[in-house]
MARTI-183187 format. One record per residue (C-alpha): x, y, z. Coordinates in steps of 0.05 Angstrom, whole numbers, plus 5000, padded with zeros to 4 digits. Layout:
# residues N
((X; Y; Z))
...
//
This chain:
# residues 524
((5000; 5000; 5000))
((5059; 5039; 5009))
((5086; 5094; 4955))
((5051; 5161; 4929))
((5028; 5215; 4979))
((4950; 5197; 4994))
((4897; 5238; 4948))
((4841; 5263; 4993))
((4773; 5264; 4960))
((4727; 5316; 4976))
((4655; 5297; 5004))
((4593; 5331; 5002))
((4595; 5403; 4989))
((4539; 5439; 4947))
((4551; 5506; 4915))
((4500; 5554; 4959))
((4534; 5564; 5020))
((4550; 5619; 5061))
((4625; 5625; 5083))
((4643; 5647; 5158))
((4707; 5681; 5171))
((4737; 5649; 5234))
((4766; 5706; 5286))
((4772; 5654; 5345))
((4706; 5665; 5364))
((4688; 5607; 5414))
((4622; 5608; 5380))
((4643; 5597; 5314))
((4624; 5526; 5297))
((4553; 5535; 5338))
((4544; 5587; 5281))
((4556; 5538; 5229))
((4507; 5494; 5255))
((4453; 5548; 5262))
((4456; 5562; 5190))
((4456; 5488; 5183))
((4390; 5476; 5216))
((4360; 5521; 5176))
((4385; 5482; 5122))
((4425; 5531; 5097))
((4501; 5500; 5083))
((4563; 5536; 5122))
((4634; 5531; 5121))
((4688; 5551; 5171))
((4751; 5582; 5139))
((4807; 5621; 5173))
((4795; 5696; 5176))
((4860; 5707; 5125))
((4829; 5672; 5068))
((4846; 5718; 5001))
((4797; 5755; 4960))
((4824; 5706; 4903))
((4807; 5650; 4942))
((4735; 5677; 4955))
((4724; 5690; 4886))
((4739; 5619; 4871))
((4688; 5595; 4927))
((4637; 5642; 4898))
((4594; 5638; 4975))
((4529; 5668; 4965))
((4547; 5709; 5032))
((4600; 5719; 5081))
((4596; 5719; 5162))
((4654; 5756; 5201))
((4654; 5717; 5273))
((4665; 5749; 5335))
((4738; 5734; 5361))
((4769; 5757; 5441))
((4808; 5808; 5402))
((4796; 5888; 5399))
((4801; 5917; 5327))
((4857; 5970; 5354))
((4895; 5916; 5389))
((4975; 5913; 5352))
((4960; 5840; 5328))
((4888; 5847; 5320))
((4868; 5799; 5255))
((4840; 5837; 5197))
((4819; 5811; 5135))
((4830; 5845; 5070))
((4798; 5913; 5048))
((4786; 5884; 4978))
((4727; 5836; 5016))
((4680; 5888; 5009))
((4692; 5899; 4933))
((4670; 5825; 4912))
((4591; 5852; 4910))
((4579; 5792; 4966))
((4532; 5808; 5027))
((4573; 5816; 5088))
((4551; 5805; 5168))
((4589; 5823; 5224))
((4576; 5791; 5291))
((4609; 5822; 5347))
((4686; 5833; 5329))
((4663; 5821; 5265))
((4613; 5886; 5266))
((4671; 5927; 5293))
((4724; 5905; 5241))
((4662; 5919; 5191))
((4670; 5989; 5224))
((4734; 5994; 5224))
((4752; 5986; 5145))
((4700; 6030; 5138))
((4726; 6097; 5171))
((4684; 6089; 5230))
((4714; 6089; 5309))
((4715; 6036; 5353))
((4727; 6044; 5434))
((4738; 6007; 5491))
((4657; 6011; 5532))
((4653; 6046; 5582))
((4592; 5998; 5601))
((4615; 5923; 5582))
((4558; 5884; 5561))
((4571; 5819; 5579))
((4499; 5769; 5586))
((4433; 5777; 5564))
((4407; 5842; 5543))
((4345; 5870; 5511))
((4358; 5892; 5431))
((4318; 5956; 5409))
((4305; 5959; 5335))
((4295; 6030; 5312))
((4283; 6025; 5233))
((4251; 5971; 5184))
((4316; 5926; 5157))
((4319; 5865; 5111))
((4361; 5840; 5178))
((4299; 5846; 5223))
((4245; 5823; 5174))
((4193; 5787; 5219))
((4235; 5800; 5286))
((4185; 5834; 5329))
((4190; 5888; 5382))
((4236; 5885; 5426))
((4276; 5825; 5440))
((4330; 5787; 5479))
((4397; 5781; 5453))
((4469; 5758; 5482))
((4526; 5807; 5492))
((4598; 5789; 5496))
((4643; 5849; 5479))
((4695; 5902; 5517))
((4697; 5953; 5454))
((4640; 5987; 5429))
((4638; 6014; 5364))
((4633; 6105; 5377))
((4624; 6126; 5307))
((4600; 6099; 5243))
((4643; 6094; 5173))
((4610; 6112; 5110))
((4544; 6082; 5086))
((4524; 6056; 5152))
((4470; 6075; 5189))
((4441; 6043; 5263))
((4386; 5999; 5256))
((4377; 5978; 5334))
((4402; 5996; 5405))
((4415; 5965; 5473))
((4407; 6010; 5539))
((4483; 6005; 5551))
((4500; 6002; 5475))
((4474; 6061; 5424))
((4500; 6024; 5368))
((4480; 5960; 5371))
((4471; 5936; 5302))
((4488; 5969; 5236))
((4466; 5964; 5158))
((4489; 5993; 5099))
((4429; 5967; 5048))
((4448; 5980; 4985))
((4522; 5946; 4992))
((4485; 5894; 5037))
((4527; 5891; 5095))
((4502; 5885; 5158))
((4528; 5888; 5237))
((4503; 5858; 5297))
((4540; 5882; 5363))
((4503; 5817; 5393))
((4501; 5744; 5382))
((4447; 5710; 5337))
((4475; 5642; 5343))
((4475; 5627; 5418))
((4410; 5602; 5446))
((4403; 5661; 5494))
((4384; 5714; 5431))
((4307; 5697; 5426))
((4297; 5713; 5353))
((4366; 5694; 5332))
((4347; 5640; 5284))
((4300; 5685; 5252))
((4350; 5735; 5239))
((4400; 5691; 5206))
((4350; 5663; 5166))
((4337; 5733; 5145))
((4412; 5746; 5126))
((4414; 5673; 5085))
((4347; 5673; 5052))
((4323; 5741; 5031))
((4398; 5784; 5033))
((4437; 5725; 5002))
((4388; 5690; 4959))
((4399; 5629; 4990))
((4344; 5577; 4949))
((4375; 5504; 4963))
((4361; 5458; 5028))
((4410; 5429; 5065))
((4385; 5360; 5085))
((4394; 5299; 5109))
((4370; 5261; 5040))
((4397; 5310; 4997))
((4466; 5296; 5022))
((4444; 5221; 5024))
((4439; 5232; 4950))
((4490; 5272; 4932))
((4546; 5224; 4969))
((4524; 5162; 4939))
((4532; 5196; 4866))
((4591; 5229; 4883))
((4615; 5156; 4922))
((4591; 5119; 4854))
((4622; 5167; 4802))
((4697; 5172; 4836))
((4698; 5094; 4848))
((4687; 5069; 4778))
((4693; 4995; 4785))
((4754; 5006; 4841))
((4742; 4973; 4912))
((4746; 5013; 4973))
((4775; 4998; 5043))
((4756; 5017; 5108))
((4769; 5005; 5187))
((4712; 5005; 5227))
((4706; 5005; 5303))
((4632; 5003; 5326))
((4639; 5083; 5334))
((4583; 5124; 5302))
((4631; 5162; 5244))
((4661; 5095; 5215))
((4597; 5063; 5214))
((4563; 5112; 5181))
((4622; 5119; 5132))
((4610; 5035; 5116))
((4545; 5043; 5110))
((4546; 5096; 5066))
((4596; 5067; 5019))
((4556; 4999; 5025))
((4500; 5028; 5006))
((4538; 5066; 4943))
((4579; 4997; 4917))
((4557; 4939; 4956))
((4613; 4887; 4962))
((4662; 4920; 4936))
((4670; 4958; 5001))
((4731; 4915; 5041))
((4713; 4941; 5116))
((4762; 4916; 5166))
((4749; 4903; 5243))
((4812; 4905; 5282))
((4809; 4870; 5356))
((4860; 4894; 5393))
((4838; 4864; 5460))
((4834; 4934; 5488))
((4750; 4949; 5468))
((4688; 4945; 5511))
((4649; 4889; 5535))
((4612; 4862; 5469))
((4644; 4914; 5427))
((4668; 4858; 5375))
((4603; 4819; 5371))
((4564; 4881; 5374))
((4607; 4899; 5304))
((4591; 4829; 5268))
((4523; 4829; 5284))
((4495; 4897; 5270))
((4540; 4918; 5213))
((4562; 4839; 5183))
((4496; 4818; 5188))
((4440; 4871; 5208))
((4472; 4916; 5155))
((4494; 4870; 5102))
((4568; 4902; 5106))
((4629; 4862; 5091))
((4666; 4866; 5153))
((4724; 4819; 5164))
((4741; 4807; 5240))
((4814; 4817; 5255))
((4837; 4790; 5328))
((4898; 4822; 5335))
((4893; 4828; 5404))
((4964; 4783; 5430))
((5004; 4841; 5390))
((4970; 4898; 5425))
((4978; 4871; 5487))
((5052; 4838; 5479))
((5080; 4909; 5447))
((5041; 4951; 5507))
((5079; 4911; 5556))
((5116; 4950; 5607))
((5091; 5016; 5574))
((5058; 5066; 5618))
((5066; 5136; 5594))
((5002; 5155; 5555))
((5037; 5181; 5484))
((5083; 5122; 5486))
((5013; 5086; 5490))
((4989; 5124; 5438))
((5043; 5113; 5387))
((5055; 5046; 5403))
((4978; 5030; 5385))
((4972; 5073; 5326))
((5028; 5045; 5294))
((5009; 4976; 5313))
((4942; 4988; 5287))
((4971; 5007; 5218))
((5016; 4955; 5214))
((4956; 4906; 5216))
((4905; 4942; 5171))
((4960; 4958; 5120))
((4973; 4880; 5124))
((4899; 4872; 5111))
((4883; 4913; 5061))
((4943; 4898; 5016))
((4896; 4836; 5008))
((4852; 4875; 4968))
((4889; 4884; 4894))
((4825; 4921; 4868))
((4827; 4964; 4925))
((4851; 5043; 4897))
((4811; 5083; 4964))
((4820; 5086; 5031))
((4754; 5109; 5070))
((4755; 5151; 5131))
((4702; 5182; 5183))
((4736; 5253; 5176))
((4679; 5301; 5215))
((4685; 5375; 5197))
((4700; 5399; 5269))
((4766; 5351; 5251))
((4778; 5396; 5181))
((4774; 5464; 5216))
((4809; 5444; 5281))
((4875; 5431; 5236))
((4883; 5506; 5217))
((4851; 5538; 5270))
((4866; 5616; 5290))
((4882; 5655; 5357))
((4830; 5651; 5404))
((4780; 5601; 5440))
((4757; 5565; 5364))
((4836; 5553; 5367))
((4829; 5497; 5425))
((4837; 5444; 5390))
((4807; 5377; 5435))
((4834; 5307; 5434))
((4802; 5264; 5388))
((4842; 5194; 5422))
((4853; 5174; 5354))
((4882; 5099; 5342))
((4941; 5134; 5307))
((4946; 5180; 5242))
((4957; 5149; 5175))
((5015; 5123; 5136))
((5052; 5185; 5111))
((5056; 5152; 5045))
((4999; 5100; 5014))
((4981; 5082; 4941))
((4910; 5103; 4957))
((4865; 5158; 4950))
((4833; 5178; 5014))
((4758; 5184; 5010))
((4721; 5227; 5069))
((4648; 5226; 5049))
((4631; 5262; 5125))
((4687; 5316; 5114))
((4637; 5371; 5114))
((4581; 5346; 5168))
((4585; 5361; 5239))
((4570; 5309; 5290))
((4496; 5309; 5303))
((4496; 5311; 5218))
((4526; 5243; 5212))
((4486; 5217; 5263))
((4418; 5247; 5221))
((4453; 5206; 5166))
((4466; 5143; 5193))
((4393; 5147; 5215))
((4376; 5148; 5146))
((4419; 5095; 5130))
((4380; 5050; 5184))
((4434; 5038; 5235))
((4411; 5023; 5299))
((4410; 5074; 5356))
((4461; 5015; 5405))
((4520; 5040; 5347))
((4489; 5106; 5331))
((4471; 5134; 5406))
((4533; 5105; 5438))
((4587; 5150; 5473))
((4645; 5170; 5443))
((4698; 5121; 5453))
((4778; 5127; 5438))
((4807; 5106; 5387))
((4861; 5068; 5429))
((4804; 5035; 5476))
((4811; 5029; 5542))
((4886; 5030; 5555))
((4881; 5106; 5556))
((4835; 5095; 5616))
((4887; 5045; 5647))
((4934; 5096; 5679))
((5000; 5060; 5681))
((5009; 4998; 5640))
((4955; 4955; 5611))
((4955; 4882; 5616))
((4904; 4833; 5608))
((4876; 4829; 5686))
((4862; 4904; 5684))
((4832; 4898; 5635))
((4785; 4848; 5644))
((4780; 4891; 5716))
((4759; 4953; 5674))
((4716; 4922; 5623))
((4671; 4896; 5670))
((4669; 4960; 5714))
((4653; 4999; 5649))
((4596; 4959; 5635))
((4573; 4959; 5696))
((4562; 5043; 5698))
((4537; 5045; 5620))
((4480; 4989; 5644))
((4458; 5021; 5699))
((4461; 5096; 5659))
((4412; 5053; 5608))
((4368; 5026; 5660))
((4355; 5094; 5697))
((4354; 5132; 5629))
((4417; 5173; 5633))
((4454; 5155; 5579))
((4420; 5184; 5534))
((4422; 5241; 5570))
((4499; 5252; 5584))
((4548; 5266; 5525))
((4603; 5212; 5561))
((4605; 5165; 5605))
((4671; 5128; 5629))
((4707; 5085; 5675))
((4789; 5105; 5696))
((4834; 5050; 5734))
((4872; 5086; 5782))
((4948; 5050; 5791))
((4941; 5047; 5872))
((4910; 5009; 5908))
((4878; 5021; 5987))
((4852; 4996; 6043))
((4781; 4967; 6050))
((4734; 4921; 6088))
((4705; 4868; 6044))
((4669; 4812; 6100))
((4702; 4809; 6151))
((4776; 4826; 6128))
((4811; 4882; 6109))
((4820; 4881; 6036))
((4875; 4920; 5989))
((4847; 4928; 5924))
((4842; 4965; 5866))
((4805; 5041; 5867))
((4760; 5064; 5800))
((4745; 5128; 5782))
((4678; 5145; 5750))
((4662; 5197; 5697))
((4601; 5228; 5660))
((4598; 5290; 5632))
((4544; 5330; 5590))
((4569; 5370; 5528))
((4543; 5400; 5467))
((4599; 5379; 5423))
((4666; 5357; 5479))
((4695; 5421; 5458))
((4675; 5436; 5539))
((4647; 5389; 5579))
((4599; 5398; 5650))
((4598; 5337; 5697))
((4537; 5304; 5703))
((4497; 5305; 5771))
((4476; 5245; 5767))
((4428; 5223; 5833))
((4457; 5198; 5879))
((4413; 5133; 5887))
((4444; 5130; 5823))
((4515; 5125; 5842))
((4510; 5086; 5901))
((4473; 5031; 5860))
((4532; 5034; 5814))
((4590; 5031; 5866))
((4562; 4973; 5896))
((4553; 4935; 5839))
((4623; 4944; 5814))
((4648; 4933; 5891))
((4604; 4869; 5890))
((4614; 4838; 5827))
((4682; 4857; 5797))
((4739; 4820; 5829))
((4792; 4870; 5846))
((4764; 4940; 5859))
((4741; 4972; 5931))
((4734; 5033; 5918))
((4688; 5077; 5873))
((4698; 5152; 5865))
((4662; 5203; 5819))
((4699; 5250; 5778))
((4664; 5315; 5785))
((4723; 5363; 5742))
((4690; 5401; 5689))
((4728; 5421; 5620))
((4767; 5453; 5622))
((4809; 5464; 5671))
((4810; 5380; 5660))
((4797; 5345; 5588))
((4744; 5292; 5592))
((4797; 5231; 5580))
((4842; 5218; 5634))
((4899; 5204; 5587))
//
């Protein structure tokens, strides 16, 4: 498989869209998937993007985000003058307003009232911005500058008590400021008013939807194929399924989906693979138990990047022994999200933190396949919507996010077979009693952490010196940040004394209750 650099196909990407500038606004990618709901398509570039490059996107309209930068700041990012040439409709939320301000000849300040929270949004003229927005309404503030004076064209279309100028127009260029934010949940009309901005300013006419980009991917899957076979891992997750079941559905046999064991998944995990995908799903998955490799090269390694590597590169090692099977084989097949895509150029600022995806391990620097990423432009909740379509069953499609290197990045220390038959069963322990109360559905994670120490108990009548777990659930929107769960306490206790009851080795049960950040949700 080795030899030329790997070819990445694009997937699904239709030409209406509206492009959004990124400034490192932490609110960035909930933007995109505002738009997105109102089936409108969005895409995330960085705020340096060239006029040239714009032009070649042709975007039906343009979004500048907010960022945690002031306009007048020495590094503030600016994007270039020539923007406002290209004819496009322009909205600036937040920073974006004031750098619309800005190029403009206008002022911006530092407030001498910071509006920070919920605030109440006066609208004093009829806009194209506004159109069905009525009265007055609650918005979300987040900004130390205030824009003083205006830059030519512009006029105020609405007002806060603390902020005069709280949203801007110039109507016949079509640009448009809001001082607020319309994508956070806290700004009561916000969906109406970037509806408004998509629909009626930009001219936005297609739909975004769930079967449209059913459609278009299995065309797209079927025309850059040919007659060529396709490869794939899968590993029970919800972004590789839906990738295989995609494909599946798009060439049938010819897809070559691999299932690697490596001895270090959840209770079931494997059989849970062959039966919904092999047989519920009609995939061709072939069952790889490559678990004695995993476990014989992660002896005596404890630190959690050596883990990492040492995983990753054992994982490649066996699929690349795999797929090399396949002589038709000219594509690899990946479950690339888009948060993955804009997370490897990010910019300054909050959108900039990237998170840990756990991955098994990146892929071969050099492969004689093109990569094909049919999700590369769908957020998470978008694949799932997809692989709903597809029919896969909510036990693959509703499960937690899992790493990609299993559960010896919740073994702190090394990993060896008795912890983690110790950890396996303590695992499912927590996720079946989540089910049974009707939690899991309602947390974003859920997880189990071996601690290496060990302390005293009393298990009968003798003092015991076992093993101590640590338990983790967490609610989330996307695990960019992460609340811990309170989960009742009847709950827990049920729980603890399960796992102290039935899993040989463990006496004590804590809950994790770190939010992120200052902590990530894995442990390693």
């Amino acid at each position: 498989m080795r030899g030329r650099s790997l070819e990445t196909v694009q997937g699904v990407r239709p030409s209406e869209k509206i492009l959004i500038l990124d400034f490192g606004s932490q609110y960035t990618q909930l933007l995109a998937r505002r738009l997105r709901e109102l089936e409108v398509f969005s895409e995330i570039v960085p705020f340096s993007i060239s006029k040239e490059k714009i032009s070649e996107i042709a975007p039906k309209g343009i979004i500048l985000s907010g960022g945690p930068s002031g306009v007048m700041d020495k590094n503030a990012p600016k994007t270039s003058a020539d923007l406002f040439s290209l004819g496009i409709p322009v909205l600036g939320i937040c920073y974006g307003m004031q750098l619309l301000v800005h190029e403009h000849g206008g002022k911006v300040r530092p407030s001498n009232n910071r509006e920070y929270g919920e605030a109440e949004v006066r609208p004093l003229k009829e806009s194209a911005i506004f159109s069905g927005v009525s009265g007055l309404f609650r918005v979300w503030m987040s900004h130390g500058d205030s824009v003083e004076s205006l830059g030519n064209g512009f006029k105020i279309i609405a007002e806060t008590e603390d902020c005069p100028i709280a949203a801007i127009e110039d109507e016949k260029k079509k640009i448009y400021g809001l001082q607020f934010h319309p994508e956070v949940a806290h700004t009561s009309q916000g969906g109406k008013i970037l509806e408004n901005f998509a629909r009626n300013i930009c001219g936005i006419k297609s739909h975004w939807t769930v079967s449209y980009v059913l459609k278009e991917a299995i065309s797209q899957i079927q025309s850059q194929v040919g007659k060529s076979s396709v490869v794939c891992a899968v590993s029970g997750g919800v972004d590789s399924a839906v990738v295989a079941a995609l494909i599946n559905k798009a060439i049938g046999s010819r897809l070559h989906a691999f299932f690697v064991d490596t001895g270090l998944l959840r209770l079931g995990e494997r059989e849970r693979v062959e039966t919904v995908l092999g047989k519920s799903l009609g995939i061709n998955v072939k069952i790889i138990d490559a678990s004695k490799l995993f476990l014989k090269r992660l002896k005596g390694v404890s630190d959690p990047e050596k883990k990492r590597k040492v995983i990753g590169k054992t994982f490649i090692d066996v699929f690349e022994k795999e797929a090399r099977q396949i002589k038709s084989a000219a594509f690899l097949a990946q479950g690339t999200l888009y948060p993955d895509v804009i997370e490897s150029s990010p910019v300054s600022g909050p959108s900039s933190a990237i998170k840990s995806h756990h991955n098994v391990g990146g892929l071969p620097k050099k492969m004689s396949l093109k990569l094909i990423e049919p999700l590369r432009f769908l957020f998470k909740d978008e694949a799932r919507r997809l692989g709903a379509e597809l029919q896969i069953p909510d036990e693959i499609l509703l499960a937690h996010p899992f790493p990609g290197p299993g559960l010896a990045v919740r073994i702190i220390g090394e990993v060896n077979q008795d912890r983690l038959e110790v950890l396996r069963n303590t695992d499912a322990i927590f996720v079946d009693e989540l089910k049974k109360a009707g939690y899991y559905s309602q947390v974003w994670q859920a997880l189990a952490v071996l601690l290496p120490v060990r302390t005293v108990g009393v298990m009968g009548d003798s003092r015991s010196y076992q093993n101590a777990v640590v338990l983790r659930s967490v609610t989330s929107v996307d695990g960019m940040t992460a609340e811990w769960a309170r989960l009742p306490e009847n709950l827990l206790r049920r729980v603890s004394d399960r796992i102290t009851r039935e899993v040989k080795g463990i006496n004590r049960v804590v809950y994790d209750i770190t939010s992120k950040p200052p902590a990530t949700i894995e442990w390693e």
